[in-house]
N, CA, C and O atoms as a DFTB+ gen file, in Angstrom:
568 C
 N C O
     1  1     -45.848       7.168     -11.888
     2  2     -45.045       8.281     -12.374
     3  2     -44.492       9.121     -11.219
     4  3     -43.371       9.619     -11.322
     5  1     -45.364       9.323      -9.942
     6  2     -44.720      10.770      -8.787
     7  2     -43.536       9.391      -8.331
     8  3     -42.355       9.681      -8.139
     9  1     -43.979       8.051      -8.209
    10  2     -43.004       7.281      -8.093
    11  2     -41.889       7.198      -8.071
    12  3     -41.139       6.937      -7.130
    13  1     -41.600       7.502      -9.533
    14  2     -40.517       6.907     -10.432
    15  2     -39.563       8.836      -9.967
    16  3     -38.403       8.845      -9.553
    17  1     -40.157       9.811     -10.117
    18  2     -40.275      11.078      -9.825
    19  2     -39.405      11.272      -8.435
    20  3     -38.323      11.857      -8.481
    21  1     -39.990      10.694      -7.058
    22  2     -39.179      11.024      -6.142
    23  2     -38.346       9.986      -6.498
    24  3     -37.357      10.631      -6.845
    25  1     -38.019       8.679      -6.674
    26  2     -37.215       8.159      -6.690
    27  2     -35.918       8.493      -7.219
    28  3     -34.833       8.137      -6.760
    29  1     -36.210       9.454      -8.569
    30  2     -35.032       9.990      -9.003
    31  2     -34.393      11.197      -8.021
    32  3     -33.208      11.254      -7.693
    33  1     -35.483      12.187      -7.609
    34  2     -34.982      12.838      -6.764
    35  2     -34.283      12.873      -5.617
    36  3     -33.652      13.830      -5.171
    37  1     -34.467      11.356      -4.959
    38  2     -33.587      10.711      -4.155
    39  2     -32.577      10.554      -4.164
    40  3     -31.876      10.802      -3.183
    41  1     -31.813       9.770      -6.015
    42  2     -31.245       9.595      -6.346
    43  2     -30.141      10.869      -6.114
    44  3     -29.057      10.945      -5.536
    45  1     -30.951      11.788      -6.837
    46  2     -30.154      12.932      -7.118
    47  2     -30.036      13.989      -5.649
    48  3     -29.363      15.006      -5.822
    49  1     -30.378      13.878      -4.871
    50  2     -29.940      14.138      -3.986
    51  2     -28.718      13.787      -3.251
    52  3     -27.964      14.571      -2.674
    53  1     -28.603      12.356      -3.355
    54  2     -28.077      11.308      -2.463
    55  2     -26.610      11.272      -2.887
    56  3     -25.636      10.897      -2.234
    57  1     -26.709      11.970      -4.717
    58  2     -25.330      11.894      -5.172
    59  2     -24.683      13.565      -5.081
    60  3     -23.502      13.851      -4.886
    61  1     -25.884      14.584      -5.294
    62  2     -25.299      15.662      -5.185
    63  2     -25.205      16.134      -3.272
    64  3     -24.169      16.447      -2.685
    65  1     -25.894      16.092      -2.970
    66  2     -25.610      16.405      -1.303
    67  2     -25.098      15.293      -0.795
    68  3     -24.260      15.681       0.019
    69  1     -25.120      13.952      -0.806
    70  2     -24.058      12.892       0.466
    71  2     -22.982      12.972      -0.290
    72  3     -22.255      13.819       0.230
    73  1     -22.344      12.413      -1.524
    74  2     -21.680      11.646      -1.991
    75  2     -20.967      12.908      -2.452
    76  3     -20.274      13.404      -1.564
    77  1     -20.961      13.497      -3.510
    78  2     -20.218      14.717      -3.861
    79  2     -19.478      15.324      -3.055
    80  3     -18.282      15.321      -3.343
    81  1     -20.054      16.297      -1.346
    82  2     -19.814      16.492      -0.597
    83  2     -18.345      15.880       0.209
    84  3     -17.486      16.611       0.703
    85  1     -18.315      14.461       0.195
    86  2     -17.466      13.393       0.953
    87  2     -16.409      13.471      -0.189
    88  3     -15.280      13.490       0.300
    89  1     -16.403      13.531      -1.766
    90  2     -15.536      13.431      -2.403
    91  2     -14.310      14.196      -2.233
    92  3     -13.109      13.953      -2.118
    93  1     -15.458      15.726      -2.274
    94  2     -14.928      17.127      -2.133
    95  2     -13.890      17.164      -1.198
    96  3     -12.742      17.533      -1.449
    97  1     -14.283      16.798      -0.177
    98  2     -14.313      16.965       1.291
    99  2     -12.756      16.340       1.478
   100  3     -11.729      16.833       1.944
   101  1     -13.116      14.812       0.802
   102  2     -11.836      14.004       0.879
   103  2     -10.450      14.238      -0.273
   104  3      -9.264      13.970      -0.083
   105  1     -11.079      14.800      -1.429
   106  2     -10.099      15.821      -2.102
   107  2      -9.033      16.730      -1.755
   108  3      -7.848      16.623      -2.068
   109  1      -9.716      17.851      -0.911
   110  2      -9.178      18.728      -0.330
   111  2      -8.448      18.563       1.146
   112  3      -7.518      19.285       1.506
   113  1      -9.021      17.490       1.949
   114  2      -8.227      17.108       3.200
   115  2      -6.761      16.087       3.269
   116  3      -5.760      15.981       3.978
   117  1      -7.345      15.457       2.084
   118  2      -6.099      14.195       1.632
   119  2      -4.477      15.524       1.339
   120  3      -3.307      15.299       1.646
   121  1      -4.900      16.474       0.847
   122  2      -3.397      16.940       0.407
   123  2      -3.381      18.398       1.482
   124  3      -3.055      19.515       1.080
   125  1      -3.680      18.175       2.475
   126  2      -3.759      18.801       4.055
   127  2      -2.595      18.263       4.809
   128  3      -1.785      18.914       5.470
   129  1      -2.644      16.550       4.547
   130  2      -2.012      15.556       5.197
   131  2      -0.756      15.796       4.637
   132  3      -0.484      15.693       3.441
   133  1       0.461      16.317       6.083
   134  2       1.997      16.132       5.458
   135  2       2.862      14.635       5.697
   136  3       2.277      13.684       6.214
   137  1       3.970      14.555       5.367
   138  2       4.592      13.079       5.269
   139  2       5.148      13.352       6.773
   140  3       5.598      14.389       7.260
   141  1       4.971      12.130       7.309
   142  2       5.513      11.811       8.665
   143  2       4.404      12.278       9.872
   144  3       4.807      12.164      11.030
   145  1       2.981      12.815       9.646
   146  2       2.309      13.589      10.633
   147  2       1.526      12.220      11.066
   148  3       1.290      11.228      10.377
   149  1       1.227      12.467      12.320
   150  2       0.496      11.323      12.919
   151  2      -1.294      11.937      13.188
   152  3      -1.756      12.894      13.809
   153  1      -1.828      10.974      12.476
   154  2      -3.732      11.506      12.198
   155  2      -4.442      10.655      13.493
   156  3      -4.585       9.443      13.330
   157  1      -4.748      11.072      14.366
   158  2      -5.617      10.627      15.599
   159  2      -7.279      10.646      14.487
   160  3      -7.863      11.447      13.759
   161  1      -7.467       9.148      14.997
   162  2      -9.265       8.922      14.075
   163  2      -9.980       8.202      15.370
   164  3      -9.674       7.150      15.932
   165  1     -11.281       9.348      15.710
   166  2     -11.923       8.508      16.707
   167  2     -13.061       7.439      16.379
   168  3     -13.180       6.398      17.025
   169  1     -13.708       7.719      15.542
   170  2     -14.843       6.475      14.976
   171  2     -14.741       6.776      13.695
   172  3     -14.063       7.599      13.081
   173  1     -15.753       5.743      13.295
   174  2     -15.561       5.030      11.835
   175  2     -16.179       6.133      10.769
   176  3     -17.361       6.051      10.436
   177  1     -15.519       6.925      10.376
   178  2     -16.029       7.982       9.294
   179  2     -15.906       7.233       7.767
   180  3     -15.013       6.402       7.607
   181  1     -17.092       7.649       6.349
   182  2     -16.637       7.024       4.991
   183  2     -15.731       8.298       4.749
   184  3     -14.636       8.071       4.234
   185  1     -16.034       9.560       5.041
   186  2     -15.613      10.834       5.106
   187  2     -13.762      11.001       5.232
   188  3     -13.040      11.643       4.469
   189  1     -13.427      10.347       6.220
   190  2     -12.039      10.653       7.163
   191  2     -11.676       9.341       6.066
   192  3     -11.207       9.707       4.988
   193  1     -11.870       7.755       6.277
   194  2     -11.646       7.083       5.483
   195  2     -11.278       7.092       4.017
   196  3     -10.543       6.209       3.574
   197  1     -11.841       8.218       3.110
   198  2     -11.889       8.511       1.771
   199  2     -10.189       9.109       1.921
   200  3      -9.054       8.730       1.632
   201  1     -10.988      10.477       2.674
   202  2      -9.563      11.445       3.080
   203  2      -8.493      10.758       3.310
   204  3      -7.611      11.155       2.549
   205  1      -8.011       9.645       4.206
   206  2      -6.893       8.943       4.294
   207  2      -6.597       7.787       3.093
   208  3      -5.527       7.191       2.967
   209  1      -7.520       7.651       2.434
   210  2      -6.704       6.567       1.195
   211  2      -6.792       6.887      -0.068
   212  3      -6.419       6.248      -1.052
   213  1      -7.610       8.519       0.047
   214  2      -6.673       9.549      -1.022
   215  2      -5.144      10.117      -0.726
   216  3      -4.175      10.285      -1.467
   217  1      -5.332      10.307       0.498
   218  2      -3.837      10.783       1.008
   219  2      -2.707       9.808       0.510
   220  3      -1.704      10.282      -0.022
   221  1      -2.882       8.233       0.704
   222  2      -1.698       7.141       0.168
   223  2      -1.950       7.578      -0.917
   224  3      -1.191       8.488      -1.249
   225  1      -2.715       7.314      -1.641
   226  2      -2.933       7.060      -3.163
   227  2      -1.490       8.192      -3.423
   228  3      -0.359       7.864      -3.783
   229  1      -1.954       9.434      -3.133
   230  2      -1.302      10.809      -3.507
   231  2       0.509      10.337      -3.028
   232  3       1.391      11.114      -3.395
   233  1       0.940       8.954      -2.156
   234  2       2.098       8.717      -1.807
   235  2       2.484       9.334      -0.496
   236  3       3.619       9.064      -0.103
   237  1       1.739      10.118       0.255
   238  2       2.158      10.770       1.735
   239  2       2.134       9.456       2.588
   240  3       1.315       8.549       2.742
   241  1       3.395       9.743       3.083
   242  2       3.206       8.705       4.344
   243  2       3.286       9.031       5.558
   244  3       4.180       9.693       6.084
   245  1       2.236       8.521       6.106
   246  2       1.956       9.374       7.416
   247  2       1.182       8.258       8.405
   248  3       0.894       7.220       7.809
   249  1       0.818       8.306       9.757
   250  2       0.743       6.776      10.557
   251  2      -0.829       7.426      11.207
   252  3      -1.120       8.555      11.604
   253  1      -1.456       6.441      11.124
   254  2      -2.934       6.826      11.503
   255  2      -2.958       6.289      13.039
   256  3      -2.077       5.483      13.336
   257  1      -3.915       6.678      14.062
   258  2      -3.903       6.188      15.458
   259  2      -5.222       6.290      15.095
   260  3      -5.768       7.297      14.646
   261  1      -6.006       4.589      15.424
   262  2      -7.413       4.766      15.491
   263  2      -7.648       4.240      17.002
   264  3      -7.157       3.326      17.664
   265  1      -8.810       5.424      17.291
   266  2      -9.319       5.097      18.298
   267  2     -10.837       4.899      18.890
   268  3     -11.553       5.708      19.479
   269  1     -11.084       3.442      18.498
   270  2     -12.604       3.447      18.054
   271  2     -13.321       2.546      18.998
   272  3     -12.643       1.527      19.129
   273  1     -14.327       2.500      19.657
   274  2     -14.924       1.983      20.279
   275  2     -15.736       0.940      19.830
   276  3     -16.315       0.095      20.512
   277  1     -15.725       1.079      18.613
   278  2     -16.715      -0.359      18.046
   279  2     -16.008      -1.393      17.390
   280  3     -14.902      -1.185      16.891
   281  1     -16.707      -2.762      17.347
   282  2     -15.611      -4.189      16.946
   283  2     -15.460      -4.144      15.953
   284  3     -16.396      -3.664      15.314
   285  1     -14.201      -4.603      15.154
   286  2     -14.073      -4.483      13.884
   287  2     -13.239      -3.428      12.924
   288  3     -12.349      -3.646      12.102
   289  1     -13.894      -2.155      13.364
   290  2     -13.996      -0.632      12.617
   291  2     -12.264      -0.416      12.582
   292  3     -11.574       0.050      11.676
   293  1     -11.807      -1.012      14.108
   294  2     -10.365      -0.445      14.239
   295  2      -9.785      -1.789      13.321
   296  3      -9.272      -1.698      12.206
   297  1      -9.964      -2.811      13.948
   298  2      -9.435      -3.904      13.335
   299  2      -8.899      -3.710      11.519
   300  3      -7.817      -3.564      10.950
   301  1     -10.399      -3.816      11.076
   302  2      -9.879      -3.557       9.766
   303  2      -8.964      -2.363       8.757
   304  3      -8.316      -2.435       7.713
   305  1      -9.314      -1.321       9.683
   306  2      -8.172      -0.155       9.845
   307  2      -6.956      -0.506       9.924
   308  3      -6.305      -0.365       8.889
   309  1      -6.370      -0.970      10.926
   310  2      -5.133      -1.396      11.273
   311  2      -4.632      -2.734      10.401
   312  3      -3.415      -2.854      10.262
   313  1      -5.445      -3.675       9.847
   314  2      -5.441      -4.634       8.666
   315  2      -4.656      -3.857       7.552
   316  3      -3.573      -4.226       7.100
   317  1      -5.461      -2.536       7.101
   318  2      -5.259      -2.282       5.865
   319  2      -3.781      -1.374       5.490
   320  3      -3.086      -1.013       4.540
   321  1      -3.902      -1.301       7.253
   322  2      -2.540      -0.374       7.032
   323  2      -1.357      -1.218       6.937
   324  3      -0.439      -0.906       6.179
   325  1      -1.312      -2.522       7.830
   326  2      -0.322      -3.498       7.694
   327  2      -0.293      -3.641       6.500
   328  3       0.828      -3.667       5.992
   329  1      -1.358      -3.770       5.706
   330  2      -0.755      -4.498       4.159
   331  2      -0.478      -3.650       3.524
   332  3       0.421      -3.966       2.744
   333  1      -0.885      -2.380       3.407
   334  2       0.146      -1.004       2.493
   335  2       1.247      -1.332       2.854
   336  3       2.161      -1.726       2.130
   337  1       1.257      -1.152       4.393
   338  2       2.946      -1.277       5.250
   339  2       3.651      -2.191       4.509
   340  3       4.832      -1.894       4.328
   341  1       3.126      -3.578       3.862
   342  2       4.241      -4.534       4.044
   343  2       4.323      -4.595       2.379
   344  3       5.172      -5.269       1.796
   345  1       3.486      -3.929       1.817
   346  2       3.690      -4.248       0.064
   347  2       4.696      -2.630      -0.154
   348  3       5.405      -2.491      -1.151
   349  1       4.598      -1.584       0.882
   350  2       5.116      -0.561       0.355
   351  2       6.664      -0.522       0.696
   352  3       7.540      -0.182      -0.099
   353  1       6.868      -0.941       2.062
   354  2       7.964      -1.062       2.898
   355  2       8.586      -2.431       2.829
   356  3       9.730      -2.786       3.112
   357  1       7.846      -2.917       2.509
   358  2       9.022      -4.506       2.779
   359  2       9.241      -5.151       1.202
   360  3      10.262      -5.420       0.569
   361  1       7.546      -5.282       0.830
   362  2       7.987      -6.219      -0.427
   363  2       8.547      -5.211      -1.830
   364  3       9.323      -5.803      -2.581
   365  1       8.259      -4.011      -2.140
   366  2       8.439      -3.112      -3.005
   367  2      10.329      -3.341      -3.084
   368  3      11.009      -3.911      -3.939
   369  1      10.712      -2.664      -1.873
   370  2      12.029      -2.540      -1.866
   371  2      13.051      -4.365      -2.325
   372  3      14.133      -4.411      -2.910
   373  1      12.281      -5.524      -1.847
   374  2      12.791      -6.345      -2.183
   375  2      12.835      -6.456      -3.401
   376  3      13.835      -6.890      -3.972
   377  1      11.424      -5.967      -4.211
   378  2      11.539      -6.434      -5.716
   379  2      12.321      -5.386      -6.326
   380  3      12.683      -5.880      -7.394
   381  1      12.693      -4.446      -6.262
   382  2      13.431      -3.294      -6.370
   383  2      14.514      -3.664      -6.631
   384  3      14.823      -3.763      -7.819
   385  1      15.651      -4.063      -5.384
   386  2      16.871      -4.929      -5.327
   387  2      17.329      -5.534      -6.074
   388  3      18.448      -5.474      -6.585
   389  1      16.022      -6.578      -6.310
   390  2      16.201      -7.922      -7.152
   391  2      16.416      -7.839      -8.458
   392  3      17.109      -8.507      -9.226
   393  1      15.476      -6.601      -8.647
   394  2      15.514      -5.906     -10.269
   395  2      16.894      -5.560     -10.464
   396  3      17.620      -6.216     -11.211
   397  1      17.295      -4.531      -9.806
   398  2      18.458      -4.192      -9.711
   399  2      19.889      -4.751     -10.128
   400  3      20.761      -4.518     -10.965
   401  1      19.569      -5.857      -8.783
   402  2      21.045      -6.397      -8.918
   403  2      20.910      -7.779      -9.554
   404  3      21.805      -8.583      -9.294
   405  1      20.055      -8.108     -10.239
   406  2      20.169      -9.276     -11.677
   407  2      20.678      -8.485     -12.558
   408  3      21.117      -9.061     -13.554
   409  1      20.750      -7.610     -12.539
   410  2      21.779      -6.799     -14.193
   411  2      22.554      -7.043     -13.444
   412  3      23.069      -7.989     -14.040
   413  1      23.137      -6.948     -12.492
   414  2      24.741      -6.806     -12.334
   415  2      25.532      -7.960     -12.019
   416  3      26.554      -7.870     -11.338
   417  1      25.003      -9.291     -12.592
   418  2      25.344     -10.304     -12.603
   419  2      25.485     -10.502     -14.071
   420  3      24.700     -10.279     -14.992
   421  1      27.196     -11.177     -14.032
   422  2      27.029     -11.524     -15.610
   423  2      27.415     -12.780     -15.782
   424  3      27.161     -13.593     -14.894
   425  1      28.286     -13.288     -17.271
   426  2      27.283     -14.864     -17.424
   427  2      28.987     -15.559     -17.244
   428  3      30.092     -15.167     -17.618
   429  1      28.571     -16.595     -16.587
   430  2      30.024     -17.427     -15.979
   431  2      30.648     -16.681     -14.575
   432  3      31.770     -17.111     -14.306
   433  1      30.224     -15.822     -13.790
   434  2      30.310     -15.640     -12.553
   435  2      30.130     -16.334     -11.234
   436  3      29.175     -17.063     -10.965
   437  1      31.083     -16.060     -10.474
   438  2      30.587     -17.237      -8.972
   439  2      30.243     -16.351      -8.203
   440  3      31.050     -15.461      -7.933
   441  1      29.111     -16.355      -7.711
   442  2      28.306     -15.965      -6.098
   443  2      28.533     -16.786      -5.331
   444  3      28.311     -17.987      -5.483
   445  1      29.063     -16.202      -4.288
   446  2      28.909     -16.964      -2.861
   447  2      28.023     -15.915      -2.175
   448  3      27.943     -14.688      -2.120
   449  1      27.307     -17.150      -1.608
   450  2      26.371     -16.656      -0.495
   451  2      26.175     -17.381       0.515
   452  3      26.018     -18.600       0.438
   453  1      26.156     -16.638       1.721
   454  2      27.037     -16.761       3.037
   455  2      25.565     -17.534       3.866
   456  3      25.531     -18.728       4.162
   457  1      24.650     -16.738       4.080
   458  2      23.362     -16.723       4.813
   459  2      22.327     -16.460       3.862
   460  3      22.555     -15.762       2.874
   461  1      20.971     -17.073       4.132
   462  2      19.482     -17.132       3.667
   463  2      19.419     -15.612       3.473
   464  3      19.775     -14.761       4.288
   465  1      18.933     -15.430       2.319
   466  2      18.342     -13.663       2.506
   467  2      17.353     -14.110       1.007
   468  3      17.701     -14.661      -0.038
   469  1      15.914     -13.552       1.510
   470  2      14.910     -12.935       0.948
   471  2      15.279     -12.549      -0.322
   472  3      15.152     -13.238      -1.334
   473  1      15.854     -11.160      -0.238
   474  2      16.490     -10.171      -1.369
   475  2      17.275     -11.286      -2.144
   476  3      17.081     -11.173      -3.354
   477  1      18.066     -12.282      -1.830
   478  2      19.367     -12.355      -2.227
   479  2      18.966     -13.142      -3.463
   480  3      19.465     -13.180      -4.588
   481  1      17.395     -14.064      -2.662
   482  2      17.232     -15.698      -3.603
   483  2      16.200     -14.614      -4.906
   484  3      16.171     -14.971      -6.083
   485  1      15.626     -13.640      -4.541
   486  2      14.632     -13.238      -5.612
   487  2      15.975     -12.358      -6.523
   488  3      15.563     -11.989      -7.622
   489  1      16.885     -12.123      -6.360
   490  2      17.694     -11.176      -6.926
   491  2      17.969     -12.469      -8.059
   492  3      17.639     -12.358      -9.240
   493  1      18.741     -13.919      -7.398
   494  2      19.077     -14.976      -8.653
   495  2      18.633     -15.014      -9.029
   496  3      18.995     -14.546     -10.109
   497  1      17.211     -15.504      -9.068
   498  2      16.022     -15.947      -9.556
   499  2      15.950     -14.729     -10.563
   500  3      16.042     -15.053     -11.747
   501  1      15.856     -13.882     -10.392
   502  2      15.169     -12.575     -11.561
   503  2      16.720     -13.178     -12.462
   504  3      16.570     -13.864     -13.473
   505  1      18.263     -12.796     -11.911
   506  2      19.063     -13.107     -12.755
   507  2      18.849     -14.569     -14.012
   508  3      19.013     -14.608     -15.232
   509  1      18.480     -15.475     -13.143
   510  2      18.183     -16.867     -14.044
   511  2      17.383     -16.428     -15.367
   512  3      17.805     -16.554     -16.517
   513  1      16.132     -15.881     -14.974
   514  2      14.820     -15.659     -15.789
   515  2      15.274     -14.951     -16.787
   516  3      14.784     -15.153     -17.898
   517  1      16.649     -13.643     -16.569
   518  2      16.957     -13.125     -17.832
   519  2      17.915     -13.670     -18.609
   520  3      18.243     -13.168     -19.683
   521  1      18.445     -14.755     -18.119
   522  2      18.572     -15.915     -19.046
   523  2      20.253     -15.592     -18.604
   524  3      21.022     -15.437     -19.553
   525  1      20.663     -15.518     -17.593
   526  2      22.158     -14.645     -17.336
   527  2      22.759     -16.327     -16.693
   528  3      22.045     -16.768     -15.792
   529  1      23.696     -17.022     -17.006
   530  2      24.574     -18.511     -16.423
   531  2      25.631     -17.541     -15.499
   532  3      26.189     -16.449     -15.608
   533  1      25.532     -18.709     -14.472
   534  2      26.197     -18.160     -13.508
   535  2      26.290     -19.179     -12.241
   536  3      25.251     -19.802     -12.023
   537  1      27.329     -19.420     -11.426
   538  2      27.367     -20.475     -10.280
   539  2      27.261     -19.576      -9.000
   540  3      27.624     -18.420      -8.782
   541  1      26.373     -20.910      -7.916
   542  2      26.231     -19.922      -6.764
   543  2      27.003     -20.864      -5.778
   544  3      26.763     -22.051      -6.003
   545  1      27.733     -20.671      -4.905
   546  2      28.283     -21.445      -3.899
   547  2      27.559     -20.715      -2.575
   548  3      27.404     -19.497      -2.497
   549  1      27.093     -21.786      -1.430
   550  2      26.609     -21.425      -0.506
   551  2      27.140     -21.966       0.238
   552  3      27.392     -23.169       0.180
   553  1      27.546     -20.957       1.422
   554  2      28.405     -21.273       2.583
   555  2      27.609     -20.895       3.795
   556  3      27.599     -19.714       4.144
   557  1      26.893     -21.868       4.514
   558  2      26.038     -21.382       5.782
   559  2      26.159     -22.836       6.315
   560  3      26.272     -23.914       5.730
   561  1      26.078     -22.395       8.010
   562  2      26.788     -23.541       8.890
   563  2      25.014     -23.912       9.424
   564  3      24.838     -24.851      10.201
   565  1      23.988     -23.205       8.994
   566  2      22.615     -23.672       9.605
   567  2      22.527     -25.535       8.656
   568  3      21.570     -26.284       8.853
């Protein structure tokens, strides 16, 4: 029973003083963070960590500089930011486009397309899928 007793008290410690604390903490610092400010991080905080991927969540964009002495800690830092980077900045805006400009294709139209583009083939493709006929002529000397 004193067992089972501290064990809970552990518990309840561990959530009201560590964990609560870091929430708080990362609550109130995440909307501190303005768009475009550059955040210098020297080691591996769950604290600073929370705080910065409440800050995306919230949509601020802002560029982190880690500067960490241990293996890994930065690595996966800089991992996670590339892949926000490339789903927020690269692939978002492509599917965006594509959305876009398949409505503005209508049915018995000719596209020419000059050069390979990313945007250009997901833009048909979405056009095809909404069921829109249409010819593409491709003119590239590769």
């Amino acid at each position: 029973e004193a067992r089972k007793l501290i064990l809970e008290a552990i518990d309840l410690f561990r959530e009201k003083r560590l964990l609560l604390p870091v929430k708080e903490i990362a609550a109130i610092g995440s909307k501190l963070i303005g768009h475009g400010e550059k955040i210098v991080v020297y080691a591996y905080s769950e604290v600073v960590l929370n705080l910065l991927k409440q800050a995306r969540n919230l949509g601020t964009d802002f560029l982190v500089i880690v500067i960490d002495s241990r293996r890994g800690e930065a690595r996966k830092l800089i991992l996670e930011a590339i892949d926000l980077f490339r789903e927020k900045r690269l692939l978002l805006p492509v599917k965006e486009i594509a959305a876009i400009g398949s409505k503005l294709i209508g049915h018995g139209e000719k596209i020419v397309v000059y050069a390979y583009s990313e945007v250009v083939l997901n833009l048909l493709k979405q056009a095809r899928n909404l069921g829109t006929d249409f010819l593409v002529i491709v003119i590239d000397s590769r």
